[in-house]
Each structure stands twice: as structure tokens, then as C-alpha cells.
N, C-alpha and C positions, 0 to 999 in steps of 0.2 A: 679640902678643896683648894685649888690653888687662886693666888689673889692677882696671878699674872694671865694673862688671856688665853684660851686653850690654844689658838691656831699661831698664838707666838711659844707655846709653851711647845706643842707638838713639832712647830719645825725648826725648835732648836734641838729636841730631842733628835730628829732624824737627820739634823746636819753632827751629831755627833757633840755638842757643845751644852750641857747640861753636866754642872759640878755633882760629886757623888751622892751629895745628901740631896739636892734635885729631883737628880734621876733617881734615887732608893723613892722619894713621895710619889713621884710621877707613877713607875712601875708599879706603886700600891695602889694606885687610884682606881676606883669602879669604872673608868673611862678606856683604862688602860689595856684591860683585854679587846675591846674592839678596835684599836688601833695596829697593836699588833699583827692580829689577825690579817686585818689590809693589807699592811704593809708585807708579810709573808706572803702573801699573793702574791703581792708584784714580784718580788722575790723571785718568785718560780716562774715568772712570763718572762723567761731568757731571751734572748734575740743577742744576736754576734756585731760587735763594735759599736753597742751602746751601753756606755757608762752608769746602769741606773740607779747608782746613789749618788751621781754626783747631776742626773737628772729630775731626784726625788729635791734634793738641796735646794734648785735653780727653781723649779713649781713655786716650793716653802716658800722661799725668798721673797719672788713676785706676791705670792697671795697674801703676806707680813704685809709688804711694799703699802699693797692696795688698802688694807684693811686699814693701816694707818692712815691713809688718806683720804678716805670713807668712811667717817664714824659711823654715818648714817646708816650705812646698809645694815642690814637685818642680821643678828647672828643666827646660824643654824647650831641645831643640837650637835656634841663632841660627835656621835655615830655618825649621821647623815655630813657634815663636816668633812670628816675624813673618809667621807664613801665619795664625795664630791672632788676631795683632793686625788683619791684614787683612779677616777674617772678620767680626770684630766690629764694626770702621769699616765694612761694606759692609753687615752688619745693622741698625745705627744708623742709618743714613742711610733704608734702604728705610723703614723705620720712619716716618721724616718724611714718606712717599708715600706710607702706607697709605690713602690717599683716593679716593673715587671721586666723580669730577665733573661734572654736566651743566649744560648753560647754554644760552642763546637769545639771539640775534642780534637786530635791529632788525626787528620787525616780527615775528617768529619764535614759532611755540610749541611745545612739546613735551611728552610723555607720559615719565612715566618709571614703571616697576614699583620696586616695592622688594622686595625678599627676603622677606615676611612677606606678598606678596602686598595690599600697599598701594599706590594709587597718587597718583600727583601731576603737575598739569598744571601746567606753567610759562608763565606768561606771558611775553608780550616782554619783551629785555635783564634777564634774570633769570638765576638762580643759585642752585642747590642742588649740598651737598657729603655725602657720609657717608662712616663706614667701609666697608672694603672686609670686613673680615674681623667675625667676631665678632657682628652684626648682633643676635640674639637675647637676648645681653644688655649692647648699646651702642647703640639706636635714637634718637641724634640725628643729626636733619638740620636742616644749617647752609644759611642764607636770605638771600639780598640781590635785593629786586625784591620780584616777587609770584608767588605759587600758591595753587593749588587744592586739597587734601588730600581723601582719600578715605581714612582710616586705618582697616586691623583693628584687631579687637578683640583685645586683652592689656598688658601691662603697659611702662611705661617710655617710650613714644614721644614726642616731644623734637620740636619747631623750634624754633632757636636762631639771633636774631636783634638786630642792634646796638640795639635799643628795649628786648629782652626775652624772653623763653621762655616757647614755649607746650608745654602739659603734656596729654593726652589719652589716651581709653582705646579709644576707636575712635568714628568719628566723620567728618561733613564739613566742611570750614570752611576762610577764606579767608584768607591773608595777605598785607597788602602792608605792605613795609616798603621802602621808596626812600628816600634822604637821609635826613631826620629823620622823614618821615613814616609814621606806622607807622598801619593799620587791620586789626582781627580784626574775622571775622564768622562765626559755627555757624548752618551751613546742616541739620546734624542730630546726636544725641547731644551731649557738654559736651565743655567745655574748660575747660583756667585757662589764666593768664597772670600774669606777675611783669614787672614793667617793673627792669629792668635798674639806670636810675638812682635811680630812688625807692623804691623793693623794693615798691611801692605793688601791690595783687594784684585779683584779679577774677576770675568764674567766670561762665563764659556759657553759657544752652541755647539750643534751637532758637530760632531768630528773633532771638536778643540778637545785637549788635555796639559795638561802642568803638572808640576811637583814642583818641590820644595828644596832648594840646593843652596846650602850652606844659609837658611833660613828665607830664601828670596825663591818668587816665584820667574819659572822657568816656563816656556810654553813651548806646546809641542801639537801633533796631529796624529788623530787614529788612523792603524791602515783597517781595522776590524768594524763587524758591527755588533760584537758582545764580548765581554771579556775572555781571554783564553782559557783562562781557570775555568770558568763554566764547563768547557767540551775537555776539563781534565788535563790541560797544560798550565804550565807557568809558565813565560816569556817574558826576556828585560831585554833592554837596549842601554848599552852605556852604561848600567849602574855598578855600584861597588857591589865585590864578590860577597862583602857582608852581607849584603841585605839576602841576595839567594840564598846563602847559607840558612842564613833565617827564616826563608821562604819553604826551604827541603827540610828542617827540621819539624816545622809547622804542618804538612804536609804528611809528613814518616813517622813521625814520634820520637827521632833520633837526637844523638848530638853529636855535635860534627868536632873536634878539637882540633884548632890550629896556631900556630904565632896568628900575632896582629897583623902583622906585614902583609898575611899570605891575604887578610879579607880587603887592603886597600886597593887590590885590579881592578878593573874594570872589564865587567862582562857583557858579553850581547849573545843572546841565544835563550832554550827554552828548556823546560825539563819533563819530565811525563809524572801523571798521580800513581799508576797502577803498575809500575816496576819498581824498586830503587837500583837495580843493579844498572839497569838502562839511565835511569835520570844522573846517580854518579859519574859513568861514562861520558853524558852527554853536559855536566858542568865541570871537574875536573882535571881530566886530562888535558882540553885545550886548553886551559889556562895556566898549564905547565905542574902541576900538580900530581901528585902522587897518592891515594889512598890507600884505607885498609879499614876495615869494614870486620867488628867484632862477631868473637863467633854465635850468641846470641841478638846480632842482627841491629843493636841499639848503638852502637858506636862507631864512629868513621874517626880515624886520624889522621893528618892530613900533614905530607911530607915532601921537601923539596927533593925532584934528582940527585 
């Protein structure tokens, strides 16, 4: 039996730090099959981009930490110990998955309700995240792409977005955030917004919209009273041909290959969901533009006169 404490002796074993004649007693000990055993459990409880031995380590660590600092507490038996240790690694970790996730595919849209009877329509290759639990007082939802917001009304509701966070009491309004490009639009009741890198702020009513140009907000005015994408167009005014390029890919499934140069124009106009041959026509020929469209249908190359 060892004269070193078990819960310091077990997580130095599972940080790996145990000399070999250590670990040869350890491993012989009548204790030692039921540790194992745990620990191969968790083993097998995989989940994607969490570390769980360098999250089994970080548990050890703290419960050493405590133990030193609490003689008093009560030791528990080696089994129950490390059924206790196990419990709290397999609550920590679910922790990291309290997420709940929807998303849309190339071409794709989708409806999502939300707990408070809010809804949100996702546009193509998009992505909204929230909590799973607690909802009523944690109402962000996390944004990449674009949607359509229909929020109740009450307190706290949150898009949270690599441009910025939008803030709202109930209300409808638009988000697109792709790459760098970010546009709000309130289609009804208000909104704020905080841009992220420049903590720079803004508060929009019906009709108002902004973006984001060259990190500063820009303000502007709707002629619509729902987004175009909804009824199956896209429509820019003014923006860099990049960003539509990235809007038809999103949209088609495609890739579109061009020089750099060719995405710094500036476009105004719209394109349609349910042609590509039409939506090509209608983004690059005005823009002086030349394509050609591979013969399985997934590639545009894009060529000066």
C-alpha cells in the first residue's frame, strides 16, 4: 500500500508522471483495476476538439490543489474516489456541448424556432449556435452567414457575430455577416449594435440599415420590407464584386476562380437562387467579365476580354 495519498498518487499516474518502479507498484495494487476501468471509460466518451487527457490532468490538478488545502475533508474510498473523479471529467466535458446547432448547406434554407417562440430563417451556408439549456436568462445566438430574425419581445436577446453584437427587444431584422462582411438591416421595432473591433455603436429603426466599411459603420436605408433572399434573390448596391462572388457560391455550391483584381469592382444589381445560368449572366457580363462554367457544373473561370 502506498504511504503517498491515493488522489495524489492517481493523478500523478494520469498526468503521466510516475518513475517506473512507481508505476510497476501502482499498477500492482488491488486499487488499480478499478481505476483503470474509469479511466477506459472515459476513453471511449470521444467528443471532437476536446483534449481528454490534458482535461483528465487539469480535474487531477484542482482536486490535489483542494485536498492539500482541506485536510479536513473526509477521504472517500480509492473506488468511490475515482467514480467521483470520473463524474466530474464526464460533467465538464458535456459542459463544452451544451450547444445546440443548425446550419444550411449550399443552396439550403432553414426555419428554426427558438424557446421564447422567436424565429429565424437561415440563409444558404449559414450557421446559428445557442444554448441548450437556460435559454430565458442566456439568449445569444452565435452567427456566421446570414439570417432573418423575427424576435419576441423581452429582455437580453443577443446575435453575436465576428463583426459585432446585435442587441434587441423584439423585433425583425437582417443579418449578414460572411468573411469580413458584415450588413444589419430592421425591417421592424429597433436594434443596437457594437462592432466588435472599434466598440464604435449604432441604433437602428424601421427602414434604417449599415455595414461595415473598412471597419466603420456606414448607414443607409431600406427600399424593401423583407429581405430579397427570402422571395429567392440576392441584391447589392455598391459592394465589392467579391462579396457576390461569395454570395453565388453560397447559394450554387460552386467556385468561382478569378485574379484578385477582377473581385475589387464594385457592383449594383441582383442575381436569382433557382438558375445559375441566368444569375451568371446577370453578375458577370456587366461587369465586363467573361466566364465559363465547367462541364460538371461546379466551376466558373472568370476571364478578361
Amino acid at each position: 500500500m502506498f504511504e503517498e495519498k491515493d488522489d495524489t498518487i492517481l493523478a500523478r499516474w494520469l498526468a503521466g508522471d510516475l518513475g517506473p518502479e512507481e508505476r510497476e507498484e501502482f499498477e500492482n495494487s488491488p486499487e488499480f483495476r478499478d481505476y483503470e476501468e474509469i479511466v477506459q471509460g472515459l476513453e471511449r466518451f470521444k467528443k471532437p476538439t476536446i483534449d481528454t487527457a490534458a482535461l483528465k490532468q487539469r480535474v487531477m490538478a484542482e482536486v490535489v490543489k483542494k485536498s492539500a488545502a482541506s485536510p479536513k475533508v473526509i477521504r472517500l474510498k480509492p473506488i468511490f474516489y475515482a467514480m467521483a473523479v470520473a463524474a466530474s471529467i464526464l460533467l465538464i466535458v458535456g459542459l463544452f456541448f451544451n450547444k445546440v446547432t443548425y446550419s444550411t448547406g449550399f443552396g439550403e434554407r432553414l426555419i428554426v424556432d427558438l424557446p421564447d417562440g422567436s424565429v429565424v430563417q437561415l440563409n444558404a451556408a449559414s450557421e446559428i449556435s445557442r444554448n441548450r439549456f437556460f435559454w430565458s436568462s442566456d439568449k445569444e445566438v452565435k452567427l456566421s452567414g446570414e439570417a432573418f430574425f423575427e424576435v419576441e419581445k423581452g429582455d437580453g436577446f443577443q446575435v453575436t457575430t465576428q463583426s459585432g453584437t446585435v442587441s434587441v427587444l423584439g423585433t425583425k431584422f437582417n443579418v449578414r455577416s460572411r468573411t469580413s462582411n458584415f450588413e444589419l438591416a430592421c425591417y421592424e421595432g429597433k436594434v443596437g449594435f457594437e462592432a466588435s473591433q472599434t466598440g464604435e455603436e449604432a441604433v437602428l429603426v424601421q427602414g434604417d440599415a449599415i455595414k461595415l466599411v473598412n471597419s466603420r459603420i456606414e448607414k443607409g436605408k431600406l427600399q424593401k420590407v423583407e429581405p430579397s433572399w427570402i422571395q429567392g434573390r440576392s441584391t447589392f448596391s455598391n459592394v465589392m464584386l467579391y462579396e457576390v462572388i461569395k454570395e453565388l457560391e453560397a447559394q450554387y455550391g460552386i467556385e468561382v476562380q478569378f485574379q484578385e483584381t477582377m473581385g475589387q469592382g464594385r457592383f449594383t444589381g441582383s442575381f436569382v437562387h433557382n438558375d445559375l445560368d441566368v444569375a451568371l449572366k446577370s453578375v458577370f457580363p456587366p461587369m465586363g467579365l467573361n466566364y465559363q462554367l465547367s462541364n460538371d457544373g461546379k466551376t466558373v473561370l472568370l476571364t478578361t476580354p
